[in-house]
C-alpha positions as CSV (number, residue, x, y, z in Angstrom):
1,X,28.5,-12.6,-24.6
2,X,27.7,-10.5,-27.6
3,X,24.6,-11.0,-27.3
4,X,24.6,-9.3,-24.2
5,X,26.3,-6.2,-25.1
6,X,24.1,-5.6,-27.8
7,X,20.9,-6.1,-25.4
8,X,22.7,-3.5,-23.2
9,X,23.0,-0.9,-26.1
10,X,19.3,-1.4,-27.0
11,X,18.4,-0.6,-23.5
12,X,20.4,2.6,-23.0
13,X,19.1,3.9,-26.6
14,X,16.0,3.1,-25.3
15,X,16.3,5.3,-21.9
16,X,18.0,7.9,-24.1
17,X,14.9,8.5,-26.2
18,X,12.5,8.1,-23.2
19,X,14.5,10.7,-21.4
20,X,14.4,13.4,-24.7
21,X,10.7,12.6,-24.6
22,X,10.8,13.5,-20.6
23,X,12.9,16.7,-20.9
24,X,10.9,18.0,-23.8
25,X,7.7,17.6,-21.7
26,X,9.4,19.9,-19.2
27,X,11.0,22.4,-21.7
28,X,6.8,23.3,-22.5
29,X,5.5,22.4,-19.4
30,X,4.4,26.6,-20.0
31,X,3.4,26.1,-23.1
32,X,-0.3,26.7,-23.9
33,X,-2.0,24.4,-25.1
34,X,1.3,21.9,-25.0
35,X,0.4,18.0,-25.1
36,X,2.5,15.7,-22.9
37,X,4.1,13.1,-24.7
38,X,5.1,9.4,-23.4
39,X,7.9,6.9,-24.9
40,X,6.3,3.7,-25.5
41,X,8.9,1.2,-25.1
42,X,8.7,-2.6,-26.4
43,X,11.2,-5.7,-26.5
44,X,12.4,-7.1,-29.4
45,X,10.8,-11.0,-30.8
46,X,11.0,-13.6,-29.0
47,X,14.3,-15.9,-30.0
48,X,14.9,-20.0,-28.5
49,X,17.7,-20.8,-27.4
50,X,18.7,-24.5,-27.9
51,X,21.9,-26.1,-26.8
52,X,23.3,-28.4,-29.9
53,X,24.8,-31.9,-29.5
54,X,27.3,-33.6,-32.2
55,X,23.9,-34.4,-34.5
56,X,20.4,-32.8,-35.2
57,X,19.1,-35.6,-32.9
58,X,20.6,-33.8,-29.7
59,X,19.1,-30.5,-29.9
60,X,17.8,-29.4,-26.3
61,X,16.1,-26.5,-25.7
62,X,17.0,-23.7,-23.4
63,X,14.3,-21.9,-23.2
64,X,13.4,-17.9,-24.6
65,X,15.5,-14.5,-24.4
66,X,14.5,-11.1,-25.9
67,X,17.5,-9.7,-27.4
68,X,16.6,-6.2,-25.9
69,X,14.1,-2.9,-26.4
70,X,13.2,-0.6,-28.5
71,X,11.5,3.1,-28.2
72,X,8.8,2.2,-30.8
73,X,6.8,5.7,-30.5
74,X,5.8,8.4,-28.6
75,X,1.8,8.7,-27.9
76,X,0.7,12.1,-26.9
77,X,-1.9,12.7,-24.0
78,X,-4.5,14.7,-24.9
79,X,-6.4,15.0,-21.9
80,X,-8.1,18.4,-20.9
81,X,-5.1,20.9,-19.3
82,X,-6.2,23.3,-16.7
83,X,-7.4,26.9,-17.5
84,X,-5.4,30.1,-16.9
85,X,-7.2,33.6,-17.0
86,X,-5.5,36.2,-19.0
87,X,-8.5,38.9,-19.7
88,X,-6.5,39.3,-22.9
89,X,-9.3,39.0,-25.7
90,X,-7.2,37.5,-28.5
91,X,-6.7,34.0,-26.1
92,X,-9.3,31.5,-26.4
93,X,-9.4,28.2,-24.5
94,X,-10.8,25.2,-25.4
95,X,-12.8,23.1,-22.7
96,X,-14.4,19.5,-24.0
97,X,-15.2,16.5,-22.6
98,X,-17.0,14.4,-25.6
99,X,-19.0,11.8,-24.3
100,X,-19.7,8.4,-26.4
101,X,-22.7,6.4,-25.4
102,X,-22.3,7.2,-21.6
103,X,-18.4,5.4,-21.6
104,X,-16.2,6.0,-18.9
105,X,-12.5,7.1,-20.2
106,X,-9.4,6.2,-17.7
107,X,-6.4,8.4,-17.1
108,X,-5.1,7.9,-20.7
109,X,-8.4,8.7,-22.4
110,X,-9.2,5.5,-23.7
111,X,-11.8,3.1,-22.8
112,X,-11.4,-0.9,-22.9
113,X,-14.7,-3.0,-22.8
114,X,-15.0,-6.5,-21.4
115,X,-14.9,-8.2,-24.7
116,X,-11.1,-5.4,-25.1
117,X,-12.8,-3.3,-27.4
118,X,-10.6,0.2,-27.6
119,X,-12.8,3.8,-27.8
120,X,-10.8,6.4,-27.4
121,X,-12.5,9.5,-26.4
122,X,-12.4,12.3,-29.1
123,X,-11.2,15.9,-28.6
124,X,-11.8,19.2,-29.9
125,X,-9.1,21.3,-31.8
126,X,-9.0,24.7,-33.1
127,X,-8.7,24.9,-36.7
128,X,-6.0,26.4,-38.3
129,X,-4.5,27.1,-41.9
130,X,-0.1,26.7,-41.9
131,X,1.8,29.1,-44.7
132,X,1.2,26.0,-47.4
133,X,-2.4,26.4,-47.2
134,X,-2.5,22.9,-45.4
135,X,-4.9,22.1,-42.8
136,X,-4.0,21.3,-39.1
137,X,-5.4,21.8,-35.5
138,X,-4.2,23.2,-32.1
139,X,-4.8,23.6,-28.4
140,X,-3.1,26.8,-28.1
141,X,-5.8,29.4,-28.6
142,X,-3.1,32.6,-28.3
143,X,-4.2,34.4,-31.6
144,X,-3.5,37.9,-32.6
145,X,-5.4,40.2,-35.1
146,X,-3.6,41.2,-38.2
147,X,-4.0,45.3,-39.4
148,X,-6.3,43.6,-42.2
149,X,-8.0,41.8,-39.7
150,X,-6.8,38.1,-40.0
151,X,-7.1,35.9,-36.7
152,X,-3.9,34.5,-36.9
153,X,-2.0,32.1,-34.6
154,X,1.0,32.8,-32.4
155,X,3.2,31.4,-35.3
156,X,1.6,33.0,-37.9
157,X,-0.9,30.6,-39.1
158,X,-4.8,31.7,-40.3
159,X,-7.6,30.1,-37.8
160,X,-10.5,29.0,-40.3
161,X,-14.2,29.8,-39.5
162,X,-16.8,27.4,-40.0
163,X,-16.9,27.6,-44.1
164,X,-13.6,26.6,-44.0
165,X,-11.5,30.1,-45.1
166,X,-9.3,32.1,-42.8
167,X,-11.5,34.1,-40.4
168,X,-11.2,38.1,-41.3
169,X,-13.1,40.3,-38.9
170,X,-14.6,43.5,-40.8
171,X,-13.0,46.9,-41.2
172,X,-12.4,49.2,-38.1
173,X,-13.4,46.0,-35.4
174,X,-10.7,45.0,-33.1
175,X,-11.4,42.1,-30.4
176,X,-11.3,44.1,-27.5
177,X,-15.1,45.0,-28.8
178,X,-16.0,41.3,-29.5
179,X,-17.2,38.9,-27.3
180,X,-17.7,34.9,-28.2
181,X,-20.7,33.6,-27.9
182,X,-21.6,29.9,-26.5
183,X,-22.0,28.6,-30.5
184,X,-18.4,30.1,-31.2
185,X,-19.9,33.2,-33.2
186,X,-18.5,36.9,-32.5
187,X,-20.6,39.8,-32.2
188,X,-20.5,43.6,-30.8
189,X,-20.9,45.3,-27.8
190,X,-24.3,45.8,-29.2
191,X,-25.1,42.1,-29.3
192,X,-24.5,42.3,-33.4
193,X,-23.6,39.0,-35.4
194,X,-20.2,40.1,-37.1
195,X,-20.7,37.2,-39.4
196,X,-17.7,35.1,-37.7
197,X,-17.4,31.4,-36.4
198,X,-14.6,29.9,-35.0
199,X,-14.6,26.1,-36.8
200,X,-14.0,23.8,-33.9
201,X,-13.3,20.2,-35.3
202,X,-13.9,17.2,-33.6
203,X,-11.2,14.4,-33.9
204,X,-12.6,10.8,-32.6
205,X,-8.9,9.1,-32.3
206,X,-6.9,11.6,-31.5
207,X,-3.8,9.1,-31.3
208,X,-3.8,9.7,-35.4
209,X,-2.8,13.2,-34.9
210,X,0.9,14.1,-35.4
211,X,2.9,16.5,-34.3
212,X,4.3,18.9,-36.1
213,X,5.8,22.0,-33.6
214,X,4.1,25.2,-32.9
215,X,1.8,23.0,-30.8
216,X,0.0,21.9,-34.3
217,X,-1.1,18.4,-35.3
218,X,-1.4,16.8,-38.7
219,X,-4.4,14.1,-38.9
220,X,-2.4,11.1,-40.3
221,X,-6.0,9.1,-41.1
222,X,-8.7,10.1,-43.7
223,X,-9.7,14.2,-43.5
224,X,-13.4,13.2,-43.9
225,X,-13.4,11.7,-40.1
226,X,-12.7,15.2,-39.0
227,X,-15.7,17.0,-38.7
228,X,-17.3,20.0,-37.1
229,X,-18.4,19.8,-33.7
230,X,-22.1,19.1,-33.2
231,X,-24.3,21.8,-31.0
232,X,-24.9,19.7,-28.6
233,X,-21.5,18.4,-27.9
234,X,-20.1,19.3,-24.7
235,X,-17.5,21.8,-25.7
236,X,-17.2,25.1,-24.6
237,X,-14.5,28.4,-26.0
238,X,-14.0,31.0,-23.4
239,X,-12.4,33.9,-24.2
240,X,-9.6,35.7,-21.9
241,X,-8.4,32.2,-21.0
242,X,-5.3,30.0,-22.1
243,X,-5.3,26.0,-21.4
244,X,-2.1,25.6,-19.8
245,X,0.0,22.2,-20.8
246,X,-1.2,19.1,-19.4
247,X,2.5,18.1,-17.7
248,X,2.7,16.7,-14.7
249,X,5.6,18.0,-13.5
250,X,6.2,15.8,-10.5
251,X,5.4,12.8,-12.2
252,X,8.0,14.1,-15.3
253,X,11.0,14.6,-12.4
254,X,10.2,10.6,-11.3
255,X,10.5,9.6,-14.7
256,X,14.0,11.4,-15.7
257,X,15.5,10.1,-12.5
258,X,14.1,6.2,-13.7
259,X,15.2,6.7,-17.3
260,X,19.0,8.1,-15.6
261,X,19.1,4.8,-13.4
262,X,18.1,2.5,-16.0
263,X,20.3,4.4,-18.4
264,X,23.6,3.7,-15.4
265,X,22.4,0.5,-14.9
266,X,23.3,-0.7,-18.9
267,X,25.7,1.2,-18.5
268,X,27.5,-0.7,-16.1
269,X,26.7,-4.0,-17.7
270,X,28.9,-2.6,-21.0
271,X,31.4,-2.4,-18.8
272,X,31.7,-5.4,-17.2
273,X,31.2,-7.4,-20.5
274,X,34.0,-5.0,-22.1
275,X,36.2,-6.0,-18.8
276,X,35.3,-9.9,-19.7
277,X,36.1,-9.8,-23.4
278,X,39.7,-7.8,-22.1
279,X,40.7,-10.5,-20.4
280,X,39.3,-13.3,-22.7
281,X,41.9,-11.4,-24.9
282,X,44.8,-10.3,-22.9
283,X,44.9,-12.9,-20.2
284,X,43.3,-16.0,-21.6
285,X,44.5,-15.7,-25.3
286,X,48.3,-15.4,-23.5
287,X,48.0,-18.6,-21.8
């Protein structure tokens, strides 16, 4: 019977965590740049059950029984979020679609071959610099120009140009008079190189990126798989645009309702084994 109650408890942790994972989607479903997150769920080992006689000789078994679930992780989505136009010229918008030797990626962005070979398709980040100097990457492309001319993010981290140092546009130039070229460069109203290139990196499995708030991720794998993104790839930064957060909100309501019923639902078995072991105790145990 105890076995029971604690397969019960497992399963409403479980619904507990999936619904945190759930709300949070919706608390930044405004969010620029915001990745939606998923509870990935799995069942504890496998145990047999065997039903024992007076010797070792009379062991029958029952059969198998999982004694409950776990939330094992969260996987974020980072699949491409929809554009929203601002015609501010400090917001930037990524738009990528990385192709790998003509592979078709499902809803997920993953790929699985006949033989269940996993390519995930990679994704492009903005490159930024947190207050320890560390190195980490974003969606959110709402950066603001400092008096000393520092692109900065919206919580106050440097974006790095393409020789890897905080990006600092010269004396006097504001980006209302820049415009961002199609190779990520800024120049003038006069079509003049101001010496600036946003560093767009190019992550191949983005499922070892970690989040760390702010809409930043820390690459968990070896830096040296990051690298900058090729010409040709098919990525593209336009300026006065914000990626909105890849949420589905309708599909987000479905699964808070499920993880409420499933939560009820072990809910209501506690209770029945709690009413079973009170009158094991109260009713039985007075006999």
């Amino acid at each position: 019977m105890l076995r029971g109650l604690y397969t019960a408890a497992s399963g409403m942790i479980s619904q507990q965590r999936r619904h945190d994972t759930v709300t949070n989607n919706i608390s930044n479903i405004n969010t620029p740049g915001y990745k939606q997150s998923n509870a990935v769920t799995r069942s504890f080992p496998e145990v047999m059950l065997s039903l024992t006689g007076a010797g070792k000789e009379n062991f029958t078994q029952i059969g198998k029984l999982t004694n409950g679930v776990f939330a094992e992780e969260s996987l974020s989505i980072h699949l491409q979020g929809d554009l929203t136009q601002t015609n501010h010229s400090s917001d930037f918008a990524l738009v990528s679609n990385i192709e790998v030797n003509g592979l078709a990626f499902d809803a997920s962005g993953k790929n699985v071959s006949d033989d269940g070979e996993i390519t995930f398709q990679p994704q492009a980040f903005f490159t930024i610099q947190d207050q320890n100097g560390e190195v980490r990457y974003t969606r959110s492309g709402k950066f603001t120009l400092t008096e000393e001319g520092f692109l900065m993010g919206s919580d106050g981290t440097h974006v790095l140009g393409t020789n890897g140092q905080p990006i600092q546009m010269p004396a006097g130039v504001g980006l209302d008079s820049l415009i961002l070229t199609d190779n990520q460069r800024f120049i003038d109203a006069n079509g003049q190189d101001v010496g600036v290139q946003l560093l767009i990196s190019r992550i191949d499995n983005p499922n070892l990126l970690v989040r760390e708030g702010n809409g930043s991720f820390r690459f968990s794998g070896d830096e040296r798989e990051v690298v900058a993104i090729a010409p040709n790839e098919r990525i593209e930064v336009r300026q006065g645009y914000v990626e909105r957060s890849n949420v589905d909100a309708a599909q987000a309501a479905v699964d808070l309702m499920s993880a409420l019923r499933a939560y009820e639902a072990n809910q209501k078995v506690i209770q029945f084994y709690d009413q079973s072991l009170s009158k094991a105790v109260n009713d039985v145990g007075r006999i």
